[in-house]
CHARMM-style PDB file with segment names, atoms N, HN, CA, C and O in Angstrom:
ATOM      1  N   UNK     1      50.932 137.607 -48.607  1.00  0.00      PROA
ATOM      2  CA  UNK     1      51.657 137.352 -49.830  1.00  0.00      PROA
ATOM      3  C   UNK     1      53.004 138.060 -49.752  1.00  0.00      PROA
ATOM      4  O   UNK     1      52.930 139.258 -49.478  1.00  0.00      PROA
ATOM      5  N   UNK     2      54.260 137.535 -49.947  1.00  0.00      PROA
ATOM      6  HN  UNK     2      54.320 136.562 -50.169  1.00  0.00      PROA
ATOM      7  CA  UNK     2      55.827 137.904 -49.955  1.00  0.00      PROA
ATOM      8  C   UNK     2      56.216 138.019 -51.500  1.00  0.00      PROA
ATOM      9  O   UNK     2      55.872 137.169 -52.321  1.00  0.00      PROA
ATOM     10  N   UNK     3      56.764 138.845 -51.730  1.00  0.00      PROA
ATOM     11  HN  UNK     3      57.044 139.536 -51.062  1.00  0.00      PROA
ATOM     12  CA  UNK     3      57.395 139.262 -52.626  1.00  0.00      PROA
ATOM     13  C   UNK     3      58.859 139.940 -52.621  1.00  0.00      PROA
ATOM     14  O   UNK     3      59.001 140.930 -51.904  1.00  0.00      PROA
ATOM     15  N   UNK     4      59.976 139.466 -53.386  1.00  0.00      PROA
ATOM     16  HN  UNK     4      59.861 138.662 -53.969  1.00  0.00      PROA
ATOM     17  CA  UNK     4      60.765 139.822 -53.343  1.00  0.00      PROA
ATOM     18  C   UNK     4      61.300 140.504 -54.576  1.00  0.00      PROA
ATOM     19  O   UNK     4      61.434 139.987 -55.685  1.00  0.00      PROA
ATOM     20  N   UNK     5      61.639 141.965 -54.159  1.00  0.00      PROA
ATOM     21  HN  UNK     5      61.530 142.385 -53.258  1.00  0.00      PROA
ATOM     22  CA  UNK     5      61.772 143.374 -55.057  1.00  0.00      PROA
ATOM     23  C   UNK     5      62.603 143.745 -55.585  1.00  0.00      PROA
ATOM     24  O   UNK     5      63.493 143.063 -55.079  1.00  0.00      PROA
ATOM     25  N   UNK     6      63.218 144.549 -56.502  1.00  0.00      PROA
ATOM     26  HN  UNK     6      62.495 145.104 -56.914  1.00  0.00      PROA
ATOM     27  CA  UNK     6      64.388 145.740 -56.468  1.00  0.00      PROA
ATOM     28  C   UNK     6      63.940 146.831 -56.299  1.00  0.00      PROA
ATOM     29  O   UNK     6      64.338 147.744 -57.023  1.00  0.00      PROA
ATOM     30  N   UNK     7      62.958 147.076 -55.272  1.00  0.00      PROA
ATOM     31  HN  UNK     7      62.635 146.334 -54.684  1.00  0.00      PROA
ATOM     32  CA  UNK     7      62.672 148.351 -55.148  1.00  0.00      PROA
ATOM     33  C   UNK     7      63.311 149.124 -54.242  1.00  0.00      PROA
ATOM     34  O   UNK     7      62.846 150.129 -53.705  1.00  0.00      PROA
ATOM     35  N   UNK     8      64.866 148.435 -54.000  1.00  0.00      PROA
ATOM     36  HN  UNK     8      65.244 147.618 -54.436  1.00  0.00      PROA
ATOM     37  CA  UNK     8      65.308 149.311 -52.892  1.00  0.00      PROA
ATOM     38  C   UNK     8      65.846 150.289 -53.246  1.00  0.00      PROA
ATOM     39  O   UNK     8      65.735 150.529 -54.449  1.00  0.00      PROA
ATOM     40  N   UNK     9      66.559 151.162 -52.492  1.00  0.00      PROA
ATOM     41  HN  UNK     9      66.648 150.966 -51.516  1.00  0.00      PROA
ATOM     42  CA  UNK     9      67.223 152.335 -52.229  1.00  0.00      PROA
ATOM     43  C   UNK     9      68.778 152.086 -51.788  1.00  0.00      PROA
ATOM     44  O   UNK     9      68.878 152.069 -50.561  1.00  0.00      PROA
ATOM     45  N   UNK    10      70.154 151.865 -52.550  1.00  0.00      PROA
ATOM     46  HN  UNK    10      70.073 151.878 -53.547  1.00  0.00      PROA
ATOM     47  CA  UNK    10      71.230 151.501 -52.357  1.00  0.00      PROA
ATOM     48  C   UNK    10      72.107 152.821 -52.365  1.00  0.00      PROA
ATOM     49  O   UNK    10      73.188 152.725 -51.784  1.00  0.00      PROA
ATOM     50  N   UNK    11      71.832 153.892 -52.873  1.00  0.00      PROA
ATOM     51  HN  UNK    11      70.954 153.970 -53.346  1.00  0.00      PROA
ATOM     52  CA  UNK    11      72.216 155.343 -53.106  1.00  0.00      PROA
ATOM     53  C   UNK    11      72.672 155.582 -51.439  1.00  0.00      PROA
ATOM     54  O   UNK    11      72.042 155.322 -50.413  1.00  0.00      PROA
ATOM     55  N   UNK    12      74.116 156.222 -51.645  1.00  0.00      PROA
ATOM     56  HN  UNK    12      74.628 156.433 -52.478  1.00  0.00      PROA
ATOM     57  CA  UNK    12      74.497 156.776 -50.365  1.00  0.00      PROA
ATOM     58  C   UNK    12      73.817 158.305 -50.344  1.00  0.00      PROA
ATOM     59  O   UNK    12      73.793 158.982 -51.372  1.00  0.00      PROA
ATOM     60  N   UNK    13      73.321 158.735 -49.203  1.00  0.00      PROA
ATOM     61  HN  UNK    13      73.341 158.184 -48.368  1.00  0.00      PROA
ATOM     62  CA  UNK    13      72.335 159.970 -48.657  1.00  0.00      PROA
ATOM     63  C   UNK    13      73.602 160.531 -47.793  1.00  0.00      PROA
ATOM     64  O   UNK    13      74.440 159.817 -47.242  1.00  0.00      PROA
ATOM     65  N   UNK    14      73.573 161.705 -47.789  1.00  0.00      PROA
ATOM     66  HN  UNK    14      72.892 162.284 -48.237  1.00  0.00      PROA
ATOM     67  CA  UNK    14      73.861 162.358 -46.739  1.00  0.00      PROA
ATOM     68  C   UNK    14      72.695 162.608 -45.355  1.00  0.00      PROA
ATOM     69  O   UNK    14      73.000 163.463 -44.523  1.00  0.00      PROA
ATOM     70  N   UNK    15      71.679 161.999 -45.224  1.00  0.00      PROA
ATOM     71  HN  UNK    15      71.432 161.305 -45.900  1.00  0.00      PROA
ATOM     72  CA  UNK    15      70.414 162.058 -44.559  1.00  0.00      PROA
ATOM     73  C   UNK    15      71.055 161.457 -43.021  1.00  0.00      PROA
ATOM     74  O   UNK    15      71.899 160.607 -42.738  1.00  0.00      PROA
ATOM     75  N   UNK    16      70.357 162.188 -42.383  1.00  0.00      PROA
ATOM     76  HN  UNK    16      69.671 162.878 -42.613  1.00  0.00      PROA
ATOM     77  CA  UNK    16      70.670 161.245 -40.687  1.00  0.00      PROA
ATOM     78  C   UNK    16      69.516 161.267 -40.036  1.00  0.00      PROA
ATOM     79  O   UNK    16      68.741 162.092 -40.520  1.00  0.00      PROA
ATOM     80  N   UNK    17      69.016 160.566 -38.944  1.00  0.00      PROA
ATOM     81  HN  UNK    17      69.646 159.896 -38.551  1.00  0.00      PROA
ATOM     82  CA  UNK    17      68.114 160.423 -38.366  1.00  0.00      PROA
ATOM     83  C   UNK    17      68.631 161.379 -37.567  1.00  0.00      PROA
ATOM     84  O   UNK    17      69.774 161.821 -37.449  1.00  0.00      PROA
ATOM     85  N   UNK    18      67.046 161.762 -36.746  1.00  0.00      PROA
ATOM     86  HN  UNK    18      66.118 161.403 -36.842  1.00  0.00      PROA
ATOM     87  CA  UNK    18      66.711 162.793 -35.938  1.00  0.00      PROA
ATOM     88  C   UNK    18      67.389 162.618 -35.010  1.00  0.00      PROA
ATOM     89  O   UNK    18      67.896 163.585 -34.442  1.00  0.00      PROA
ATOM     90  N   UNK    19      67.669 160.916 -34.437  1.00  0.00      PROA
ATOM     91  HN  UNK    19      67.257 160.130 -34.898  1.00  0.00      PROA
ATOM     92  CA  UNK    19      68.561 161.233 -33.161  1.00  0.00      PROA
ATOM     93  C   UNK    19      70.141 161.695 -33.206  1.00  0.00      PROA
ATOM     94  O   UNK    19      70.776 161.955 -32.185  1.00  0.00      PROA
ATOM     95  N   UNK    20      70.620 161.751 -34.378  1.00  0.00      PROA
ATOM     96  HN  UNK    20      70.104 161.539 -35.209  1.00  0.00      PROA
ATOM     97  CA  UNK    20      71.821 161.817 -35.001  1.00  0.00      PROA
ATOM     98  C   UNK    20      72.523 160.523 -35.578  1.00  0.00      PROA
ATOM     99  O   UNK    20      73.747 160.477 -35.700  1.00  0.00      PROA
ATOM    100  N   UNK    21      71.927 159.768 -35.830  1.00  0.00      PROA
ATOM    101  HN  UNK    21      70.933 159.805 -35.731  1.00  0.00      PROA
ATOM    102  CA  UNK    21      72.521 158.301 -36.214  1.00  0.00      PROA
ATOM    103  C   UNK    21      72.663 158.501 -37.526  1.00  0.00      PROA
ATOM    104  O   UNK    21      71.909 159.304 -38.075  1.00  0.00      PROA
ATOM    105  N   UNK    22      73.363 158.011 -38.054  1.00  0.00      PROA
ATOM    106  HN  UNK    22      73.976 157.359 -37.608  1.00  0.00      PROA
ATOM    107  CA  UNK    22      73.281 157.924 -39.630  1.00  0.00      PROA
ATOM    108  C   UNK    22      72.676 156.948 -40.271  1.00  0.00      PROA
ATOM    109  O   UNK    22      72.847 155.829 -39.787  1.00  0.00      PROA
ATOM    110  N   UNK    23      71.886 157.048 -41.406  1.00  0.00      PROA
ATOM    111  HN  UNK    23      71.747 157.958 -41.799  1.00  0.00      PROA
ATOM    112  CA  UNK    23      71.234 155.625 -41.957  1.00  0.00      PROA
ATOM    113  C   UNK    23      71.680 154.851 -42.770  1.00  0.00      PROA
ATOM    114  O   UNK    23      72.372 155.195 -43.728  1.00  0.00      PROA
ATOM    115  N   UNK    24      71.448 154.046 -42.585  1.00  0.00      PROA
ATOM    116  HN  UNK    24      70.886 153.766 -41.807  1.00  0.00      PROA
ATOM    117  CA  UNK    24      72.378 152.800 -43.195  1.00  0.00      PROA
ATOM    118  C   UNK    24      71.158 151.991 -43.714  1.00  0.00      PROA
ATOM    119  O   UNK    24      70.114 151.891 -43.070  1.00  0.00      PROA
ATOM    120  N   UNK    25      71.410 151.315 -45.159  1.00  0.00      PROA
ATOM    121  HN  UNK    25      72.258 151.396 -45.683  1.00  0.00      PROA
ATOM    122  CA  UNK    25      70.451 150.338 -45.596  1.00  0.00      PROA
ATOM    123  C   UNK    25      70.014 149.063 -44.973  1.00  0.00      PROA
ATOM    124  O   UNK    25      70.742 148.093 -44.765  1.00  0.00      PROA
ATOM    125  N   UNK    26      68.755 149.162 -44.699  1.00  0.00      PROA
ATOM    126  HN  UNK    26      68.163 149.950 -44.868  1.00  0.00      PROA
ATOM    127  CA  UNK    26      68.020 148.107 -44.156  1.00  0.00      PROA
ATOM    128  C   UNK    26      67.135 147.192 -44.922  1.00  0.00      PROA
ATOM    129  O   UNK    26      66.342 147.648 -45.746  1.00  0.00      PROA
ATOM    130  N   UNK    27      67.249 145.781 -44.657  1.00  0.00      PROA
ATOM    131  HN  UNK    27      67.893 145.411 -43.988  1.00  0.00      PROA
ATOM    132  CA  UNK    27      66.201 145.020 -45.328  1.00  0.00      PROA
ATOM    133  C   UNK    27      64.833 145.495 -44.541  1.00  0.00      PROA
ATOM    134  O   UNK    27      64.912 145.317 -43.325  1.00  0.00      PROA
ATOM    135  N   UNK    28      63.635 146.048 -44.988  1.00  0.00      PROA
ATOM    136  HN  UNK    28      63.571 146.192 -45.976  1.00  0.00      PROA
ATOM    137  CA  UNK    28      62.560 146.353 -44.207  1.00  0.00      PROA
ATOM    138  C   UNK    28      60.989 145.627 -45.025  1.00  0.00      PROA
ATOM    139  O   UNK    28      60.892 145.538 -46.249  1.00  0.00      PROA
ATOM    140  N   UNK    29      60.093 145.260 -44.236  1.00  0.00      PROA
ATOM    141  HN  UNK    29      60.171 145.332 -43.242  1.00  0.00      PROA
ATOM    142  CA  UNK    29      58.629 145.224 -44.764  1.00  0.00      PROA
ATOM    143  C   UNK    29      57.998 146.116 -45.370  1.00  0.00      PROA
ATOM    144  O   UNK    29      57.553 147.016 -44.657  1.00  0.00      PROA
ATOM    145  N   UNK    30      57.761 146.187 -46.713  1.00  0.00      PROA
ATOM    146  HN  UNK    30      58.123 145.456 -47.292  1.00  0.00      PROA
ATOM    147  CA  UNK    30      56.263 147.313 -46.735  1.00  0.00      PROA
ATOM    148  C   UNK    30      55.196 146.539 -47.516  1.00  0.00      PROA
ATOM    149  O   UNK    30      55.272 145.764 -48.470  1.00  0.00      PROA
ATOM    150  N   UNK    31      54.365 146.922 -46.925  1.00  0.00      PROA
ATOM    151  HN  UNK    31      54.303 147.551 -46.150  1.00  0.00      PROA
ATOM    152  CA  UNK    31      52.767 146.487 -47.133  1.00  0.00      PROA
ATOM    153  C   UNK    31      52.230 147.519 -47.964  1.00  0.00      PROA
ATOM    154  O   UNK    31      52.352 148.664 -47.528  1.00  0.00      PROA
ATOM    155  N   UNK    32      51.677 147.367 -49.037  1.00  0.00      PROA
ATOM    156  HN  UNK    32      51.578 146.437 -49.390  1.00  0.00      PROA
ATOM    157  CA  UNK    32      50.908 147.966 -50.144  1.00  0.00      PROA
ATOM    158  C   UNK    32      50.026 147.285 -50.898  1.00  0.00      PROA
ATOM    159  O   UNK    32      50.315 146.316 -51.601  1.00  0.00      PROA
ATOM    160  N   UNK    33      48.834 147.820 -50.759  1.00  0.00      PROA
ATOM    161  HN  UNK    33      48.599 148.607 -50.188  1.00  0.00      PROA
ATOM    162  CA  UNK    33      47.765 147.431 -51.355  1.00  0.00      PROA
ATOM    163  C   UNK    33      47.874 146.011 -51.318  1.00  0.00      PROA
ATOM    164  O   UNK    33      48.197 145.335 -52.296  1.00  0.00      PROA
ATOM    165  N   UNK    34      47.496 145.373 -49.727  1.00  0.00      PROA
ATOM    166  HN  UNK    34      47.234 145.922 -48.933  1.00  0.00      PROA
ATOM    167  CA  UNK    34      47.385 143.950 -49.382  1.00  0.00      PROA
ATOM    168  C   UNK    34      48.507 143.172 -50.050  1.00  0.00      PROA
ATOM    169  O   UNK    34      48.470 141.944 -50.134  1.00  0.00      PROA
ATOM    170  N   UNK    35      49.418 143.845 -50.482  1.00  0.00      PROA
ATOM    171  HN  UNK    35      49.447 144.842 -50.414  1.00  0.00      PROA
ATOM    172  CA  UNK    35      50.870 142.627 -50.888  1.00  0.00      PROA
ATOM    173  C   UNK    35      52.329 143.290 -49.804  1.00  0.00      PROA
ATOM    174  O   UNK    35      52.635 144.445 -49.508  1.00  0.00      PROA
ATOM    175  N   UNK    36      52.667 142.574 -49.613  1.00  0.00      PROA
ATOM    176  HN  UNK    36      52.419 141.636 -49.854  1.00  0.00      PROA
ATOM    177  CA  UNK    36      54.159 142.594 -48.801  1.00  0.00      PROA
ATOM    178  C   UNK    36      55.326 142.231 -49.695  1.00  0.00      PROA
ATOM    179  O   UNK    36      55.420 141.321 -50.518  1.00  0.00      PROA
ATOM    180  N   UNK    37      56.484 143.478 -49.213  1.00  0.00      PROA
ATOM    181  HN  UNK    37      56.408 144.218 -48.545  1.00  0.00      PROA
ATOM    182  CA  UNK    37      57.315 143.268 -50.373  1.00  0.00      PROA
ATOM    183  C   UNK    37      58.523 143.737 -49.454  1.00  0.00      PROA
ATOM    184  O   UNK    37      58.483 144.860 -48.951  1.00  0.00      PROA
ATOM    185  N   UNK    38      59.585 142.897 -49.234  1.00  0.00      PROA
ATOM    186  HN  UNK    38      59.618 141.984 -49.642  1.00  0.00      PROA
ATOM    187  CA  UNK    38      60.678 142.755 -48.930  1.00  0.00      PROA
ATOM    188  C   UNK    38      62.019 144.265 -49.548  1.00  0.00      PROA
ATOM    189  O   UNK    38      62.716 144.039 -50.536  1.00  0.00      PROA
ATOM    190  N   UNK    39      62.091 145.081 -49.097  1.00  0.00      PROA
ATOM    191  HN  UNK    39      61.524 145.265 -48.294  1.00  0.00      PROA
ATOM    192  CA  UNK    39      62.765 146.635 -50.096  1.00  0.00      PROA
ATOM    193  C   UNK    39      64.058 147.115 -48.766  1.00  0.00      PROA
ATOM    194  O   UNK    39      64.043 147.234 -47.541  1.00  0.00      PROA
ATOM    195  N   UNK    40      65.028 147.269 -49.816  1.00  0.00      PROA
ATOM    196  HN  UNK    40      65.040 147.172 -50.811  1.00  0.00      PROA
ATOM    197  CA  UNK    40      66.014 147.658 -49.106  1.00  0.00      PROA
ATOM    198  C   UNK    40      66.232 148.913 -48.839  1.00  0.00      PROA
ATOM    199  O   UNK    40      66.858 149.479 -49.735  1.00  0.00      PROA
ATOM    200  N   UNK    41      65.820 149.876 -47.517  1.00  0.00      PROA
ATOM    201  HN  UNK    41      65.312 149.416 -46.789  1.00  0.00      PROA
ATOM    202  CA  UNK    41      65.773 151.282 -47.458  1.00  0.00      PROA
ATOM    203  C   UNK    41      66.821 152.082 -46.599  1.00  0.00      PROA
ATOM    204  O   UNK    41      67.092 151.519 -45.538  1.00  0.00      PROA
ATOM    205  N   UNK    42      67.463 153.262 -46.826  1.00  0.00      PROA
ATOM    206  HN  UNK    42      67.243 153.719 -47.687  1.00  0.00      PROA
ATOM    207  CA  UNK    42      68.017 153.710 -45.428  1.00  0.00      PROA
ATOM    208  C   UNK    42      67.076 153.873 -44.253  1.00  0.00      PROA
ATOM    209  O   UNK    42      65.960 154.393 -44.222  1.00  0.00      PROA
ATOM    210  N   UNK    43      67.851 153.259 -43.213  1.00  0.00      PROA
ATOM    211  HN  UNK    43      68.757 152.838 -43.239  1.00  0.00      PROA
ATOM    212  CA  UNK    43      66.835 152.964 -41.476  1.00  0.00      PROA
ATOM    213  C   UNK    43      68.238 153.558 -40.283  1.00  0.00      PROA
ATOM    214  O   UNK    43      69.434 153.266 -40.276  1.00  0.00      PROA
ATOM    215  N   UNK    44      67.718 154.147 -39.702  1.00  0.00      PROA
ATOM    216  HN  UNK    44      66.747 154.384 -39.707  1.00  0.00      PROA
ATOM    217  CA  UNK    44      68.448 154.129 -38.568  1.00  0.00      PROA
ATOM    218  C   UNK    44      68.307 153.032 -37.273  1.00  0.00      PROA
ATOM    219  O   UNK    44      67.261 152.960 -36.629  1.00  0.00      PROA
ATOM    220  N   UNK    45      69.419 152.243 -36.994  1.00  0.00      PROA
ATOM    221  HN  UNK    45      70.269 152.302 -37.517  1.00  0.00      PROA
ATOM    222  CA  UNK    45      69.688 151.143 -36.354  1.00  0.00      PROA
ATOM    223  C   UNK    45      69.502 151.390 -34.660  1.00  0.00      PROA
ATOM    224  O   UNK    45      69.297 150.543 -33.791  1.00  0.00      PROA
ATOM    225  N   UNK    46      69.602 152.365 -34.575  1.00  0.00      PROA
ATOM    226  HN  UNK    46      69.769 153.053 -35.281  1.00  0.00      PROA
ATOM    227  CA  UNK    46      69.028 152.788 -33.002  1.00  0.00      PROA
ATOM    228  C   UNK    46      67.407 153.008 -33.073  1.00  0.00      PROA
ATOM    229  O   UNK    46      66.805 152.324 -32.245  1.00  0.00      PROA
ATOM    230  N   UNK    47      66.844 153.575 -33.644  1.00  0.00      PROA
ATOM    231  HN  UNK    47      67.333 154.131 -34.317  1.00  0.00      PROA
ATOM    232  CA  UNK    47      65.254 153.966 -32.944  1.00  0.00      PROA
ATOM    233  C   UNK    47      64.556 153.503 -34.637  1.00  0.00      PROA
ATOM    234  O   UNK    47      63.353 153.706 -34.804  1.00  0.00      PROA
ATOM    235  N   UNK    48      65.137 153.080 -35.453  1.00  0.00      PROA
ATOM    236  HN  UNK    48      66.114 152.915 -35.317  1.00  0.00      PROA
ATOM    237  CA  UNK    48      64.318 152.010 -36.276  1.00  0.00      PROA
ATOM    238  C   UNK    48      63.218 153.147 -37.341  1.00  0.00      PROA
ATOM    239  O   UNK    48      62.234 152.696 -37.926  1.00  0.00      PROA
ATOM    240  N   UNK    49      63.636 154.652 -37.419  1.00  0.00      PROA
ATOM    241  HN  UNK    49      64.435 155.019 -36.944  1.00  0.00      PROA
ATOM    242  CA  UNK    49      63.426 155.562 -38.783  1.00  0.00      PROA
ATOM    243  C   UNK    49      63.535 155.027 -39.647  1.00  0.00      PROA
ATOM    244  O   UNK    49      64.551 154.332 -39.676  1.00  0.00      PROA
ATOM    245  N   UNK    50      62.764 154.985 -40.690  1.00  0.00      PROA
ATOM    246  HN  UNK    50      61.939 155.550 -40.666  1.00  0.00      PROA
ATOM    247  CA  UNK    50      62.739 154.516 -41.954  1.00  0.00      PROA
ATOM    248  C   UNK    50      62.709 155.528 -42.797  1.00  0.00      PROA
ATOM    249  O   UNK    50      61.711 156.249 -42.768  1.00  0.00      PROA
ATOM    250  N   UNK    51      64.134 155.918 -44.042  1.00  0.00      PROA
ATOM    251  HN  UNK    51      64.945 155.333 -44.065  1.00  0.00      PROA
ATOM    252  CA  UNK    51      63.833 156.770 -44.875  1.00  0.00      PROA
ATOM    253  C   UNK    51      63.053 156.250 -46.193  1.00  0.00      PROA
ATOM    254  O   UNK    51      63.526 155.237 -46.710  1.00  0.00      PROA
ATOM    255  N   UNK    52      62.068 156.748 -46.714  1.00  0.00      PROA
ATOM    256  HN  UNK    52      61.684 157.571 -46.295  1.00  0.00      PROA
ATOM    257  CA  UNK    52      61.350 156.152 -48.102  1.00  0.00      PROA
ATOM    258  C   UNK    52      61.807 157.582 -48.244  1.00  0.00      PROA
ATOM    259  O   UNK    52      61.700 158.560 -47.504  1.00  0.00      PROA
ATOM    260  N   UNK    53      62.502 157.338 -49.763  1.00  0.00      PROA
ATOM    261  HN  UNK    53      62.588 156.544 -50.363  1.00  0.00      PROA
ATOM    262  CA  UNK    53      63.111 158.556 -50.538  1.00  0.00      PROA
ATOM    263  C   UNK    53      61.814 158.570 -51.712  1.00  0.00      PROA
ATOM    264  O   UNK    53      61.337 157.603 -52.307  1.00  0.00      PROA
ATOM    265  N   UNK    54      61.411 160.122 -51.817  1.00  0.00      PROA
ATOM    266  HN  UNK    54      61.798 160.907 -51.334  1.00  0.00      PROA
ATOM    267  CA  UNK    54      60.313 160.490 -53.039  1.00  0.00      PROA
ATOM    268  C   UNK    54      60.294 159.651 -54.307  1.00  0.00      PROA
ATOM    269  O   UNK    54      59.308 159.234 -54.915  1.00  0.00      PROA
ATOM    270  N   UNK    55      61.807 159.460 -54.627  1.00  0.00      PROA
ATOM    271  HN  UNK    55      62.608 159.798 -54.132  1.00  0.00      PROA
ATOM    272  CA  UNK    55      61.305 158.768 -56.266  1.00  0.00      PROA
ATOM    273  C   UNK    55      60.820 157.333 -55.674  1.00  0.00      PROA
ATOM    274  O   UNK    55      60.079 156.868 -56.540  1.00  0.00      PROA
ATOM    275  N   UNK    56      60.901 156.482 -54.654  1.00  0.00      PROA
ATOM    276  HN  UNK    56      61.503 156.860 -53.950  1.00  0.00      PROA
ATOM    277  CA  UNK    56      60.180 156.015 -54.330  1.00  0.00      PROA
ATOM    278  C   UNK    56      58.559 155.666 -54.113  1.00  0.00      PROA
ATOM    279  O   UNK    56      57.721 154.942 -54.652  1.00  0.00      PROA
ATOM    280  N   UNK    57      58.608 156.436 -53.209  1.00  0.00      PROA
ATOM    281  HN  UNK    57      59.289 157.023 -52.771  1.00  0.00      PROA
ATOM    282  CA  UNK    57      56.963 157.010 -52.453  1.00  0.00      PROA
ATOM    283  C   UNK    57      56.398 157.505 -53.461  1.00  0.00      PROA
ATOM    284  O   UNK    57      55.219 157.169 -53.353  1.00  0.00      PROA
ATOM    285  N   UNK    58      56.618 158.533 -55.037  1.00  0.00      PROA
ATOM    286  HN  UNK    58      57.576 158.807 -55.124  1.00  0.00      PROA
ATOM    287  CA  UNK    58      55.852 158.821 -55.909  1.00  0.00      PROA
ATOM    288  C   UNK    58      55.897 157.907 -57.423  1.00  0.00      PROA
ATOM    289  O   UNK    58      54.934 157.574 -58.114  1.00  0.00      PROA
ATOM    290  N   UNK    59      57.333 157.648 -57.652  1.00  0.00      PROA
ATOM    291  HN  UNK    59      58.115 157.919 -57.091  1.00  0.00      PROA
ATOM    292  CA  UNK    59      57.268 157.283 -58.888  1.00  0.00      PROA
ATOM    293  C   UNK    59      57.388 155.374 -58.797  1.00  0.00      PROA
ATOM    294  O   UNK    59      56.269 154.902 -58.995  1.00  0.00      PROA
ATOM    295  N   UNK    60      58.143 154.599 -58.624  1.00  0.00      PROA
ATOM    296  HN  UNK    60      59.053 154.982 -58.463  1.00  0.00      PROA
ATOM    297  CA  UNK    60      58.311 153.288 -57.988  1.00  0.00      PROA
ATOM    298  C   UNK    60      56.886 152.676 -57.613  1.00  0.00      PROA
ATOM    299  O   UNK    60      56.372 151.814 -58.326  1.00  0.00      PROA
ATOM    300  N   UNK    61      56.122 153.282 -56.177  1.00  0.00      PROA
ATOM    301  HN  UNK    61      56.539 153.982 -55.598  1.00  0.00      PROA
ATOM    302  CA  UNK    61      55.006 152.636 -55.990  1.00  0.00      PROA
ATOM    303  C   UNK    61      53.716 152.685 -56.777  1.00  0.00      PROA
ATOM    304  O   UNK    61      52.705 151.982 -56.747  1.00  0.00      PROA
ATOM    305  N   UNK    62      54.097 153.809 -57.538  1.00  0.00      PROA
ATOM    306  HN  UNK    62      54.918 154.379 -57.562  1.00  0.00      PROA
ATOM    307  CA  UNK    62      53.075 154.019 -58.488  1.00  0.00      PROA
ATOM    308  C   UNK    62      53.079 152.984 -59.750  1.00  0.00      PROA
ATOM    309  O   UNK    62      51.998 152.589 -60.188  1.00  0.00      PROA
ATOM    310  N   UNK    63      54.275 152.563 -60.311  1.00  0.00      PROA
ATOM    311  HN  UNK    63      55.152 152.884 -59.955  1.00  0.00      PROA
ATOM    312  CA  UNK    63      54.789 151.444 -61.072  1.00  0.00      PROA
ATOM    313  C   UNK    63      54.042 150.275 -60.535  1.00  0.00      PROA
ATOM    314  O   UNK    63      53.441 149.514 -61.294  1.00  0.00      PROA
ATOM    315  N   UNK    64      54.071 150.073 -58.928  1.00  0.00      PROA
ATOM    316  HN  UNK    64      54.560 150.691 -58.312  1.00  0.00      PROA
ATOM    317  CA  UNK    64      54.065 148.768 -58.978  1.00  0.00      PROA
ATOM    318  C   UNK    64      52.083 148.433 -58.528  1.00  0.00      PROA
ATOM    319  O   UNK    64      51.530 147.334 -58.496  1.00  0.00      PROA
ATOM    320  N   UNK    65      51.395 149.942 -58.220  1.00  0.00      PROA
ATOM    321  HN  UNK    65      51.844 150.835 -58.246  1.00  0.00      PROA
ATOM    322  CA  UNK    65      50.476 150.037 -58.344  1.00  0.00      PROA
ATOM    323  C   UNK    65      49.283 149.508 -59.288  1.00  0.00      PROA
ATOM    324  O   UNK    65      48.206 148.956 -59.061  1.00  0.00      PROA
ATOM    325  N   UNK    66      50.050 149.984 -60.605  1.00  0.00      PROA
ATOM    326  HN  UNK    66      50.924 150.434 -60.790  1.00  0.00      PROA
ATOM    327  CA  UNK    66      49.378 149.448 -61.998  1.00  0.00      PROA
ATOM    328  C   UNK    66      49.728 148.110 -62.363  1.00  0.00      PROA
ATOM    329  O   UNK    66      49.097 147.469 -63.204  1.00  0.00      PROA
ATOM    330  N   UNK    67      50.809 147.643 -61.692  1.00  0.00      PROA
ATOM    331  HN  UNK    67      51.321 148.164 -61.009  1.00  0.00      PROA
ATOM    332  CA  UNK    67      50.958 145.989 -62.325  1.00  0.00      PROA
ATOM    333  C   UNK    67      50.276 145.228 -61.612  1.00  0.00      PROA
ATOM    334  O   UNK    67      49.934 144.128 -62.047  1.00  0.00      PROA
ATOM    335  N   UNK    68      49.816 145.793 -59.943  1.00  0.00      PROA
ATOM    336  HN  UNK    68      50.093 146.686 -59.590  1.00  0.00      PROA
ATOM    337  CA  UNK    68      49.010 145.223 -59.233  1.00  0.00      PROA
ATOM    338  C   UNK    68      47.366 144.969 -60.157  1.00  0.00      PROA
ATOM    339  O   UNK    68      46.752 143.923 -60.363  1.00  0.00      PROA
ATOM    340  N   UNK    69      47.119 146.064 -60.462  1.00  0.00      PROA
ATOM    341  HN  UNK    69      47.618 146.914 -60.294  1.00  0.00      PROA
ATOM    342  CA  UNK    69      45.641 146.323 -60.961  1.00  0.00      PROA
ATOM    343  C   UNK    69      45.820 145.424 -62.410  1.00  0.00      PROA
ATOM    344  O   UNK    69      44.810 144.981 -62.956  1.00  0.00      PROA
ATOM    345  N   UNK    70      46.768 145.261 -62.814  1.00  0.00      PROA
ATOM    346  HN  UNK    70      47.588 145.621 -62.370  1.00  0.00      PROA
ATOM    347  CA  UNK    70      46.685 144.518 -64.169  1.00  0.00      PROA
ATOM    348  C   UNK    70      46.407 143.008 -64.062  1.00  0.00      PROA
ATOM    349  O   UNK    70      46.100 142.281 -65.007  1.00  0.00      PROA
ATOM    350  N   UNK    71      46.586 142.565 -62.522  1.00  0.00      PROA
ATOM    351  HN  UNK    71      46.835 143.155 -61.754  1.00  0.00      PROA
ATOM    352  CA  UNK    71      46.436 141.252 -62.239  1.00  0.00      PROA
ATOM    353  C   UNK    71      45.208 140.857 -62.241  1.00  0.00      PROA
ATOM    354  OT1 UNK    71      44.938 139.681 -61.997  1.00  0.00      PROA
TER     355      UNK     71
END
């Protein structure tokens, strides 16, 4: 199942990947609780790091957690 989100992340970071690349927003996959959802995240374009920023990962998926269960 595809879904298309605003759950991205458009905020400029001062964050860099480990190899020193800087991250830049990526269209990426995430899979949660058997649904796929299309989210725009900072990724580094060389070795393919994905940043998920906290208000994300705690508050956002948790949102979309309960609308899941409401279905």
């Amino acid at each position: 199942m595809s879904k298309e989100t605003d759950l991205g992340f458009h905020e400029q970071t001062g964050w860099r990947c480990s190899c020193g690349n800087e991250l830049t927003p990526h269209k990426v996959a995430a899979l949660y609780l058997g649904n796929r959802f299309e989210i725009e995240l900072p990724a580094c374009s060389r070795c393919r790091f994905i940043l998920v920023p906290e208000s994300l990962a705690v508050g956002k998926m948790l949102e979309v957690e309960k609308i899941l269960e409401d279905k």
